[in-house]
C-alpha positions, 0 to 999 in steps of 0.5 A: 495683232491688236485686241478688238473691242471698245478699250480706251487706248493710253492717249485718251485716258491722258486726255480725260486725266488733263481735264479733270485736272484742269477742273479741279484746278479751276476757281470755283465758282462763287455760289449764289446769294440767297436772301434770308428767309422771312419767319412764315406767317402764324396760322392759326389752326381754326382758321386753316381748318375752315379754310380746309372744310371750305375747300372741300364744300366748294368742289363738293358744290361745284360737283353737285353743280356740274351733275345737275347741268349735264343731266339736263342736257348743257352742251357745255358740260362733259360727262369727263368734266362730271366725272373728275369733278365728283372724283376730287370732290370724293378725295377731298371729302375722304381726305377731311374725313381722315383729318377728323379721325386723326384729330379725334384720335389724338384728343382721345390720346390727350384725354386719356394721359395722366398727368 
């Protein structure tokens, strides 16, 4: 009596031992051409930095903006739209908040090495 089950018989492992062997003798494929990289542009760290506060200022305003019009009544603004806005605008302030604090440690850091 043959065993039930889901066992592979011998010609199906013949089978998949065939294409295997059939792949691995295949030429590989020749790979892809890729272009070297041009040497990123120099930032400066004041001017990443401002760019950065401007970010947070521009959706901190946006919010302020927004509040304003769905409290006096714009159809056009959502309470959701209100909402998600102030809600980036307070990560982006928290995540500025966090960078200066970061910063500040690190010059603290600096200062307080002897050189």
């Amino acid at each position: 009596m043959k065993p039930v089950g889901l066992g592979i018989d011998s010609s199906q492992i013949q089978a998949m031992i065939a294409q295997l062997k059939a792949h691995a003798t295949r030429p590989a494929a020749t790979p892809p051409v890729v272009q070297a990289e041009q040497p990123a542009a120099k930032v400066d760290f004041s001017d990443a930095l401002k760019s950065a506060l401007d970010g947070v200022n521009t959706s901190m305003s946006k919010a302020d903006q927004m509040g304003k019009a769905f409290a006096m009544g714009d159809d056009s603004v959502s309470l959701s739209d209100v909402m998600i806005a102030g809600q980036k605008a307070s990560i982006n302030f928290q995540a500025s908040i966090q960078v200066r604090n970061k910063l500040v440690s690190a010059y603290h850091d600096i200062m307080n090495m002897q050189v």
